[in-house]
N, C-alpha and C positions, 0 to 999 in steps of 0.2 A: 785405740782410736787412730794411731798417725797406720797403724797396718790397714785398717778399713779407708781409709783416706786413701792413700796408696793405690789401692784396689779397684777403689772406685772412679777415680777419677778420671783415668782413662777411657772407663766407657762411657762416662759422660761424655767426652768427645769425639765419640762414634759417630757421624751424620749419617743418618738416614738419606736412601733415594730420593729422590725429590719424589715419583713414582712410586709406591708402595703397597703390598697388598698385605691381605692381614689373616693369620688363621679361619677365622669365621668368613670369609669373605671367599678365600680356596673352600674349605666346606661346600657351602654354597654351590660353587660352580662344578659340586661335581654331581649335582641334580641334573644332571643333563641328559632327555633320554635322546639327544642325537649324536651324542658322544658314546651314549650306552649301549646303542646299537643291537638291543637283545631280542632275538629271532630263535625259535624252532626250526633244528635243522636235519633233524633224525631219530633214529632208534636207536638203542642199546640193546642187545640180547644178553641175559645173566643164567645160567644153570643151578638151579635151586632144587638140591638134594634133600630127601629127609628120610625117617627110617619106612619112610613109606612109597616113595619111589625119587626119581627126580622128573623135575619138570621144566619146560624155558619158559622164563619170563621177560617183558618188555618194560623198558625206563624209556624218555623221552630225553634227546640230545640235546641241548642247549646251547646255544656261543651269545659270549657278551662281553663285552670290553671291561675294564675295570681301571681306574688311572690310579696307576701305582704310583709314581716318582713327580716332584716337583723339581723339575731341572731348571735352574736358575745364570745366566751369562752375565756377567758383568764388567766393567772396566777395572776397578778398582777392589782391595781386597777388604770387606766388613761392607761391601755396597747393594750386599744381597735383598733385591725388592722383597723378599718377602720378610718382613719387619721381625716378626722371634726368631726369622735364623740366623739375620743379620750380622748376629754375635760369634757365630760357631767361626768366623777365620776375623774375626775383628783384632785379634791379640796380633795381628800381622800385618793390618792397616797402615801405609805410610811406611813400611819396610822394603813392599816388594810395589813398584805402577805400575801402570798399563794404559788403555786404552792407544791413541795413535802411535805407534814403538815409530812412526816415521811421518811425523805431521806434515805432509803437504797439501796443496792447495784442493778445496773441494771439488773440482772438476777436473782435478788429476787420474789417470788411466789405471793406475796401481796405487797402493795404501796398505799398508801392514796393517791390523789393530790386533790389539792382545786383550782379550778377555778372560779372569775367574769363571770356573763354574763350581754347582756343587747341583748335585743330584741327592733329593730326601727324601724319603718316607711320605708319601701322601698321607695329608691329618682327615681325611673322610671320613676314617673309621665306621663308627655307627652310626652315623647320619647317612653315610653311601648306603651300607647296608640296609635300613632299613626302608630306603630310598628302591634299591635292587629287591627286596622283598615282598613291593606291590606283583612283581614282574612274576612271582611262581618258582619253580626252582632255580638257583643260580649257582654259580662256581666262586669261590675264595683263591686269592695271593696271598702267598707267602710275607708279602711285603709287612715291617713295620712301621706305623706312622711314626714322624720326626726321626726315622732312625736314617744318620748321614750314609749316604753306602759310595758317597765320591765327594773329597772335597778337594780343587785344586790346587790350595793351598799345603794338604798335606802329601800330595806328587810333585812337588815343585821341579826336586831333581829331570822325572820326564817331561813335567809338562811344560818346560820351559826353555828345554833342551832340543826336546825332541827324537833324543837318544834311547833307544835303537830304533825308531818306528819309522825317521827320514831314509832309513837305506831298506824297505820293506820294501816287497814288488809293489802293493798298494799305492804307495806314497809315489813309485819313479815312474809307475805308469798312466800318462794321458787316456783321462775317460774313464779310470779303474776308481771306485767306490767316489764317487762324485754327487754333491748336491745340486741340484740343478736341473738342466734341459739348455740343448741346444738353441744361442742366441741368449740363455740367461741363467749362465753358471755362476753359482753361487760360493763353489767351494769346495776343495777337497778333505775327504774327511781323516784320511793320511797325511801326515803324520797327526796322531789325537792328541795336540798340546793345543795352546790359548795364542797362538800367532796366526794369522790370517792374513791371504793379499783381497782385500775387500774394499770397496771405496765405500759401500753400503753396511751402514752398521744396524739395521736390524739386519739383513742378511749374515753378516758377520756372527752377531748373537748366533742365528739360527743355527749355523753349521755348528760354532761351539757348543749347543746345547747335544746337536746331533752325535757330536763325538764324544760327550760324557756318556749317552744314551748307552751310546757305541759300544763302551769300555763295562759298567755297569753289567749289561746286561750278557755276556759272556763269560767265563771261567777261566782261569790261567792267564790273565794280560800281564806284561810288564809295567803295572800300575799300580799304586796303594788306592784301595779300592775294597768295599765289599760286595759279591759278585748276589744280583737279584735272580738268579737260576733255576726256576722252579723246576722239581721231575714231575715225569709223566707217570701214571699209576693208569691201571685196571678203569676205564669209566672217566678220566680225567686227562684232559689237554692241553698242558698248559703253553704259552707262546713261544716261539722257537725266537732266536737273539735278533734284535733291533737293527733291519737294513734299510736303509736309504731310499726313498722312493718307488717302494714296492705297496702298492694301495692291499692293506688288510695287516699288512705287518703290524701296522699301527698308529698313531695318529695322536697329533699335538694340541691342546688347549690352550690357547694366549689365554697369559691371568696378566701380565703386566707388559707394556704399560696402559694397557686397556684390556677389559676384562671381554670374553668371550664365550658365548652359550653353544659353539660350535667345534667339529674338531678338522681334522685338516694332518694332511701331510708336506713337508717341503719338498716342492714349492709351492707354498699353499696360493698362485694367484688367483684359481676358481673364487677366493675370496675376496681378494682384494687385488689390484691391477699396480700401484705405486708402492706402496708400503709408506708413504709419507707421513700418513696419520698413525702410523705405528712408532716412528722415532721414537726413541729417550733421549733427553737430552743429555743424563750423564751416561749412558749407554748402556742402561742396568735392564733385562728384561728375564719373563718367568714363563712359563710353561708349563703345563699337566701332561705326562707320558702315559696315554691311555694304550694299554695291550688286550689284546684278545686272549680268550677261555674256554674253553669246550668242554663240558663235563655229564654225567646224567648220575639218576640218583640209582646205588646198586641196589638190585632186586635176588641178587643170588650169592652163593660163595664163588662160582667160575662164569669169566667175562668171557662172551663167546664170541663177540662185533660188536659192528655200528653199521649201522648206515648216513650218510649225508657227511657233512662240511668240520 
């Protein structure tokens, strides 16, 4: 018993975001067909041999988004708004802070803040799919739900260093891989640790979530990380890695601290103009990483094209 006491006790003292969202709740929001975006945008041609001749046949091209990852920013480490993940860096809570690394006055020109991320496994599962199923054919990710594929708790060495990513051309060049728009930069996404010069902490969030996205969704980084990289095959498309402000690349879902039926890129202010009503108070927020898909259903043994997007 004094070993279960032990054990337990600690996470009894885990506090939860004041903000929180809840597996069923992510489910839910990923019923969205304007986040699903699913459109007919072509042909396939397949070569379909038998001992009787060969022939070509046509498939119908599909693209549709899918949200793989729940990318989550926060201040503090176990402060994950999304309530069952909460625990996955909780054992680190109170070892490592964050939020203001340099508290000055709120109408101050510069502000460091340090936020956690952790990028998961979208829990849709079979509720998205069969959600995507009204729609006719569709395409699958590789992705598993709950499965952590970035926690910045277990990069600590880079992500709080920033070693080797502050002496990357990315990082020392003005204007180079940048969130934002002139008159309302947001952030650079070199070097991809959890320190930020932001007086604006949803903005702050945002770029952290952007730079797990970042790291995730590419191969070879100098990051503890497991990489979401789908290949392409014969008939199937899958999204090429997560850049910054390129409309179709891909596109963000607010789940916390208010939930949203829309998706959006940063800077998402088409949506919203202040972001005021977005604050968290402890500075904890979530996000859905919806990616695009191209696929059609194979009609032959040899892929001959496509036509369209």
């Amino acid at each position: 018993m004094k070993v279960r006491r032990s054990f337990i006790l600690p996470l009894l003292a885990v506090t939860l975001p004041a903000v929180a969202i809840t597996t069923p709740q992510i489910i839910a929001s990923s019923l969205s067909p304007a986040c699903l975006q699913y459109r007919v945008v072509g042909l396939c041609y397949w070569l379909l041999c038998t001992p009787f001749g060969c022939t070509v046949k046509t498939s119908i091209k599909v693209k549709h988004n899918i949200p793989e990852l729940v990318v989550s920013s926060y201040s503090t480490p176990g402060d994950n708004p999304w309530t069952e993940m909460s625990l996955t860096d909780a054992a680190v809570a109170g070892t490592f802070g964050g939020g203001d690394t340099n508290p000055r006055i709120t109408n101050a020109k510069t502000k460091i803040r340090y936020k956690d991320a952790a990028a998961i496994g979208h829990p849709g599962g079979e509720a998205f799919l069969r959600f995507l199923s009204a729609y006719g054919y569709s395409c699958s990710s590789p992705v598993v739900p709950f499965q952590p594929y970035f926690l910045s708790v277990t990069d600590m060495a880079v992500w709080r260093s920033g070693v080797p990513e502050m002496l990357y051309p990315e990082a020392l060049t003005p204007g180079l891989r940048e969130v934002g728009q002139p008159g309302d930069l947001w952030g650079n996404v070199y070097p991809r640790t959890g320190a930020l010069g932001q007086t604006h902490d949803y903005k702050a969030g945002a770029v952290v979530a952007q730079r797990a996205a970042d790291i995730v969704t590419r191969a070879g980084e100098l990051h503890v990380y497991l990489p979401l990289v789908p290949l392409p095959r014969p008939g199937y498309w899958p999204p090429v890695p997560v850049i910054e402000g390129i409309p179709g690349n891909h596109t963000w879902q607010m789940l916390s601290p208010q939930m949203s039926m829309t998706c959006a890129i940063f800077p998402d202010r088409t949506i919203i103009s202040t972001y005021a009503d977005r604050l968290d108070a402890g500075g904890d927020y979530a996000w859905a990483l919806w990616r695009p898909y191209s696929c059609c259903q194979r009609r032959g043994q040899t892929f001959l094209g496509s036509t369209g997007g």
